[in-house]
N, C-alpha and C positions, 0 to 999 in steps of 0.2 A: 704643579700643585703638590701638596703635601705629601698627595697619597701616591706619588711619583717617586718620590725620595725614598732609599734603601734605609732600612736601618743597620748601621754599621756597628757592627760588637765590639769592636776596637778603633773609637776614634780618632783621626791623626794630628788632630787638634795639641799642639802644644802652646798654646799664647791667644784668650781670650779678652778682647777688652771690649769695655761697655763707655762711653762717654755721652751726658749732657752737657752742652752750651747752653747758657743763659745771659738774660741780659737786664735791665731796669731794675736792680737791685742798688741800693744805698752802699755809700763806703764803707760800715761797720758791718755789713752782711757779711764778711770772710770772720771775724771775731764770733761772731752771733751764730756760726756754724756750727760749732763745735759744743752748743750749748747742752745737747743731747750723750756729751764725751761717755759719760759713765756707762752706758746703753751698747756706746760706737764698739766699745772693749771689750763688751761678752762676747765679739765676736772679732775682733780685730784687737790683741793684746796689746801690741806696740804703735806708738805713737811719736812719729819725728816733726819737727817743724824747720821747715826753710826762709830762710830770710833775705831780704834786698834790702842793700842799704845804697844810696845816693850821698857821695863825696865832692863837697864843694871847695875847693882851693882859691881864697883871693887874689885875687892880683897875678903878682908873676913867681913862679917858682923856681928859687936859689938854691944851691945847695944850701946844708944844712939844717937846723931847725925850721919847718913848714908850723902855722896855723891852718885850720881846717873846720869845717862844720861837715854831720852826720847825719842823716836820717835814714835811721831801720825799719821797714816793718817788714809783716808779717806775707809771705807771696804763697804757702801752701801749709795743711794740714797732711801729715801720708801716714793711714794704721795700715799696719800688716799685721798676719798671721806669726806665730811664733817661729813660723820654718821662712817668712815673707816669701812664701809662694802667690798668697791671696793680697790685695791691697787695697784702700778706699783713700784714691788721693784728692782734697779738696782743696778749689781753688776761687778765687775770687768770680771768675766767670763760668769756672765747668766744673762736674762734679767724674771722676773716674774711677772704673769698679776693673779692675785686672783679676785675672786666674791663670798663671804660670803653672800650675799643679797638675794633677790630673783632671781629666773633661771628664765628667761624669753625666754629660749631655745636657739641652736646651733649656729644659723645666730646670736643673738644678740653677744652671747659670744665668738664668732670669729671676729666679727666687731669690737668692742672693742681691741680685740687682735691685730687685724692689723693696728689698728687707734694708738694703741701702737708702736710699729715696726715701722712705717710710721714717726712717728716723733723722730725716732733714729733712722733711717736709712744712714743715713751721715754718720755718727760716726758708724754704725755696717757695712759699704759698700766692708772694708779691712779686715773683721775676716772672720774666716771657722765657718761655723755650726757644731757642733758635736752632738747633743742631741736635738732633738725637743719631748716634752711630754706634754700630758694632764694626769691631776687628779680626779676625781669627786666621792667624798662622798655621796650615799645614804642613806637617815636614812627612816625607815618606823616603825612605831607603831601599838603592833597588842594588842587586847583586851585580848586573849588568843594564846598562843604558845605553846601547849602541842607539839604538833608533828609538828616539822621546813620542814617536807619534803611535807606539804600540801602547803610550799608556795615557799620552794627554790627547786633547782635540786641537789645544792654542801650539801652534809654533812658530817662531819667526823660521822664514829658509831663506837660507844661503847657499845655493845652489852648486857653487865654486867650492866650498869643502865639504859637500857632502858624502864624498869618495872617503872621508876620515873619519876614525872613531869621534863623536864629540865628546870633548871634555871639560869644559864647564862655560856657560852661557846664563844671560838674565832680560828680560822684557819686562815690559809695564804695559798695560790696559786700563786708559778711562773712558769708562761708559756712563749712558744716560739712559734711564727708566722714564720712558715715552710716557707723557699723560701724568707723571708726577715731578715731585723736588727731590728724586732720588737720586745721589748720585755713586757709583763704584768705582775703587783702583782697584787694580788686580795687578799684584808681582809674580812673578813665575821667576825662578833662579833653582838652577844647577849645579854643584860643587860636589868634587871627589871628594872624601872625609878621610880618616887616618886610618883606616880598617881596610882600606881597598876597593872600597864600593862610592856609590854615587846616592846623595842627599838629595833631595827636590823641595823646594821651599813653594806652597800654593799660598800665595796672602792676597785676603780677600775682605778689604774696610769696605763696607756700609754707608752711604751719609745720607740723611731724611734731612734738608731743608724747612720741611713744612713750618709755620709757623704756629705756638700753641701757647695755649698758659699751663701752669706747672699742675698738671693733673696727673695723677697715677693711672689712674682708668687711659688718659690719653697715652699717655705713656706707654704702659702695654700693648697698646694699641701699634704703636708706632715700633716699638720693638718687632711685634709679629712681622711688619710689613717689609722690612730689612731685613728681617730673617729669608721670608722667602725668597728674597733678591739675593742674599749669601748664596741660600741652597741651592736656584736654580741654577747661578753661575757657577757652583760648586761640583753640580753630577753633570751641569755640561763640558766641565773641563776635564776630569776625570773619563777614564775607561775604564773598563770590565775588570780590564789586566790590573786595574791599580787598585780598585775596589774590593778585594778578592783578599790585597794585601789588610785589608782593614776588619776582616772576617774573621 
């Protein structure tokens, strides 16, 4: 539970992301997004749109001179911050809230998320929820890493090199949350960096299945409940030794 969790004064948090999946939404719903644009940009300056287009070619293709037909539209909306640390990428079926910058912990990077939502929430009021997830990338630097299980709980072994320094390794973990539609990956990855020392990547996505209608109240709801499945996977995998670094 909550009151389990350390509070860490230096989080190791570099790569936050927030995504809804939705679904029963009309084909002019990605247009109809953006209708709130003016609002989107007090807070997200810059604005890019990407495009898909579908290339029909008749018949058989000769060299030279080709006829062709075209059709473009629209496949995302992406604002970013002026530094595009921050971003609000919109898409036909999901709405995504990134923070590359600094973590400034759970309440900021929820507030954001709903001050998001809140301003497309017109336009997302007729869709079903299908997928609410968080992401969040750990990196942590250790001066020496002979032995990974001084700082983590997860290791794979391989018994046969264990007599050798290790030097850089990567596993994957999917797990299921008994009694719910939760589900987790967990990446664990090792690499030397150009400095001499050894990087540790902890990434730890989220996913809530539950099915919902596009409520914010639900939402936060379903946010909280993903959080605690981050967290507890989070100080279970971590040690003391590693925790210490985050202090």
């Amino acid at each position: 539970m909550a009151s389990d969790w350390q509070v860490l004064k230096s989080p190791p948090v570099i790569l936050a992301i927030f995504q809804l999946k939705f679904s029963h939404c009309s084909d002019e719903a990605l247009g109809k997004m953006i209708a709130n644009d003016r609002n989107i940009k007090l807070i997200y300056k810059k604005r890019h749109i990407s495009y898909h287009a579908d290339i029909n070619f008749p018949g058989t293709l000769v060299p030279g001179e080709s006829s062709f037909k075209g059709n473009t539209k629209v496949e995302s909306y992406t604002y970013t911050t002026e530094d595009n640390l921050r971003k609000l990428r919109i898409e036909k079926d999901s709405i995504v809230v990134v923070n590359e910058g600094s973590y400034l912990g759970w309440e900021n990077f929820k507030l954001e998320v709903m001050d998001c939502l809140n301003l497309l929430s017109e336009q997302l009021k007729e869709c079903s929820v299908n997928r609410v997830s968080i992401r969040f990338i750990n990196k942590f630097t250790f001066d020496s890493f002979e032995d990974p299980l001084d700082y983590f709980s997860q290791m794979i072994s391989t018994e046969s090199v264990s007599r050798y320094p290790l030097l850089k390794y990567s596993f994957r973990l999917n797990v299921v949350i008994p009694d719910t539609d939760i589900q987790a990956i967990i990446n664990n990855a090792s690499e030397p960096n150009n400095e001499g020392k050894s990087d540790y990547y902890l990434d730890i996505d989220v996913l809530s299945h539950t099915l919902i209608s596009f409520d914010l109240s639900l939402i936060s709801d379903q946010m909280e409940n993903i959080r605690e499945v981050k967290n507890n996977i989070f100080f279970d995998t971590v040690k003391q030794k590693t925790l210490e670094l985050c202090n």
